[in-house]
N, C-alpha and C positions, 0 to 999 in steps of 0.2 A: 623528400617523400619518405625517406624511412625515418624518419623521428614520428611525422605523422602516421603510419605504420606502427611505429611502435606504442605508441599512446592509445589506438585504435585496440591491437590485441591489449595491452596494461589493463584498459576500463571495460572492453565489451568480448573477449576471452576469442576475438575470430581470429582464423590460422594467418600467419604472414605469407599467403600466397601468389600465386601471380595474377590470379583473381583479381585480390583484393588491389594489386596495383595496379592493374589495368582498371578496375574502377574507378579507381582515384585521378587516373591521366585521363576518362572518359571514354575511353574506347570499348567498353562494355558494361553493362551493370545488372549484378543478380541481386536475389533475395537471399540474404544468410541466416542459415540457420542458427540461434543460439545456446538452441537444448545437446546438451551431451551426456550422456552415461545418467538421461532423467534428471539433470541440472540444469538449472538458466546460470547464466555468468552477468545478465543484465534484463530488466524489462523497460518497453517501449511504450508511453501511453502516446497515442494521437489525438490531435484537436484537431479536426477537420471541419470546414464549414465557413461561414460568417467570419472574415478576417479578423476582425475589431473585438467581435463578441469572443473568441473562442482566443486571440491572442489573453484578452480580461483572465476568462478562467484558467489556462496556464498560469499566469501568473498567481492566482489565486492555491493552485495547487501546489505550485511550488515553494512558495510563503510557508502552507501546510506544512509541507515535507520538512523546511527548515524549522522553521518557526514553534509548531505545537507536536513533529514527530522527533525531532532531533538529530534528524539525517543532514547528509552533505548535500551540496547543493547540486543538483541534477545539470547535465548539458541541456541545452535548449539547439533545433534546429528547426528549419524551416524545409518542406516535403518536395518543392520545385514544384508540386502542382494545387493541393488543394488545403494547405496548415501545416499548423506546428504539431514538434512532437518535443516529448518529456522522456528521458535518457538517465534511466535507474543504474548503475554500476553496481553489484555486489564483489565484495572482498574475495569469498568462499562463494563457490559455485550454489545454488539455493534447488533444493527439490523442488522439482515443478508443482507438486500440490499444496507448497508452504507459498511459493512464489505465488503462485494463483490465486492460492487464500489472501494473500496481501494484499494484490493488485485488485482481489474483488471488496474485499474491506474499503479500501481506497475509495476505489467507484461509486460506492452506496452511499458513501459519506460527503464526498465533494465532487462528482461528479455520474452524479446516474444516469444522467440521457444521452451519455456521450457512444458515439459507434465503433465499440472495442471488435476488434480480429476475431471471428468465430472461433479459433484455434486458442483465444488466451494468449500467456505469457509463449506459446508455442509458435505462435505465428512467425515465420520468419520476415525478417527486414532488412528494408532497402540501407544499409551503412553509408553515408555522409561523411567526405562526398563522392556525390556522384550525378549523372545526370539521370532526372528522371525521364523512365521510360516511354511514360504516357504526353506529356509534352516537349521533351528534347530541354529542357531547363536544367536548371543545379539546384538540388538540394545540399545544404550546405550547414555545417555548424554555426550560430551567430552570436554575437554578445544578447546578453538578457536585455539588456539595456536600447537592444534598436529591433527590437521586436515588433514593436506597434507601428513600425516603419514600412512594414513585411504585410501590414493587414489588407491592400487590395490585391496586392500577388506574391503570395511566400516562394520567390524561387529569385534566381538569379541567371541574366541573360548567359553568363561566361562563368567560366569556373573559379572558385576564389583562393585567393590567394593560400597557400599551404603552409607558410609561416605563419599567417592568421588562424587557420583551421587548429594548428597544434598550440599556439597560444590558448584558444578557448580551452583545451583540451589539459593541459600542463598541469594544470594548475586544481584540478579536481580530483576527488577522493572519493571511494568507495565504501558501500553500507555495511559494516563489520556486522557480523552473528547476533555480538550485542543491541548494537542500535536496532539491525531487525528485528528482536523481540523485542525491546522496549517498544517501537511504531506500533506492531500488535496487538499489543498488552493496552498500548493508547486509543488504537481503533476498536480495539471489540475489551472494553474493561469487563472482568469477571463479573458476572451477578451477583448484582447486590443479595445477599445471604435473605433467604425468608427468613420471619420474627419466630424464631422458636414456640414450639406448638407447648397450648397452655397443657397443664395437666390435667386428665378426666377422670374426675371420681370414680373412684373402684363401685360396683353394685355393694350397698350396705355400707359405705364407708361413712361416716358421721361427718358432713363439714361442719368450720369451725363458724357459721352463723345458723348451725341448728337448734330451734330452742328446745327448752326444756322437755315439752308435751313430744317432741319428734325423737328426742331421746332415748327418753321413759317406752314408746309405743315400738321403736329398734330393738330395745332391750328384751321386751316382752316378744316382739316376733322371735329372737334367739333364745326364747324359754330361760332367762335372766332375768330373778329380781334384783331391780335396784336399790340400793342400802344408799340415804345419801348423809350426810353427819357435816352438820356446823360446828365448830368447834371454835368458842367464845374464847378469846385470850384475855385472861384475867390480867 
């Protein structure tokens, strides 16, 4: 249990209390909060819903996250009652309005209809594992890999193994400062620069496709004769 512990505070910044180990034996289970001093250390997205459909778009989003944001690869678990969820780790703790700005960039791009925590990256969450409340099930950490296995009921009869849980755990890595603005910079790219505005004739300025007669009639409104001289080169 405490290597599992220790992996838990490593990735998602929660204190090593007795909370969190009586969580993890079962004998009780809260919602932890992850904001401190206006920092998230981790955000949570949920897929709740439709097993099959909603394991799809996880997997879709998480593809994203590696594939075209250049992040680590997110824990995946399963909620003991109603889907998955997506398990962000940051390195450095993240201001809740950079983190929120992420998490809503995220959303609008790969997944808009999905039903996020009215609270945002705020929301506190149930940490895995444990049993969930509302059915007496385990929510549990899983390989990516037996997900779609999970699609008619994301939970587990009996608590899972702990050696397992910190396996999945081990072996992941958090979103450095860096990679976070790169993702950013990927989700919402700067606007494209408007065309430089053309130049607008000054009043009386002569353009250079004015003919001769519009010349001549310029010159004369600024009380100016024109003198004009051909000069034949012998």
């Amino acid at each position: 249990m405490q290597e599992l512990i220790a992996q838990l505070v490593r990735l998602y910044g929660v204190p090593a209390t007795e909370e969190l180990q009586r969580q993890i034996d079962g004998t009780a289970t809260r919602a932890f909060d992850l904001v401190s001093d206006g920092a998230v250390c981790a955000i949570v997205i949920p897929f709740d819903g439709d097993g099959a459909a909603q394991w799809e778009r996880l997997c879709e989003v998480a593809r994203v996250l590696q594939a075209e944001l250049g992040l680590p690869a997110p824990a995946v678990s399963i909620s003991g009652a109603t889907g998955y969820r997506l398990w962000l780790s940051f390195e450095d703790a993240v201001p809740v309005p950079l983190a929120q700005q992420f998490l809503d960039a995220l959303g609008a791009a790969h997944f808009r209809d999905a039903a996020l925590p009215a609270d945002g990256v705020q929301a506190p969450v149930e940490l895995p594992p444990c049993v969930n409340r509302s059915t007496g099930k385990w929510a549990a950490f899983i390989h990516p890999g037996m997900g779609a296995s999970f699609a008619d009921e994301p939970a587990l009869e009996m608590a899972p193994p702990l050696a397992g849980q910190v396996q999945f755990l081990q072996g992941l890595d958090s979103i450095s400062s860096e990679q976070l603005r790169h993702a950013l910079a990927v989700l919402r790219p700067a606007p494209t620069a408007a065309p430089a505005p053309q130049p607008v004739a000054q009043p009386g300025l002569l353009l250079k496709d004015a003919t001769l007669e519009d010349i001549v009639r310029h010159l004369h409104a600024m009380n100016i004769e024109p003198t004009f001289r051909h000069l034949i080169g012998r």
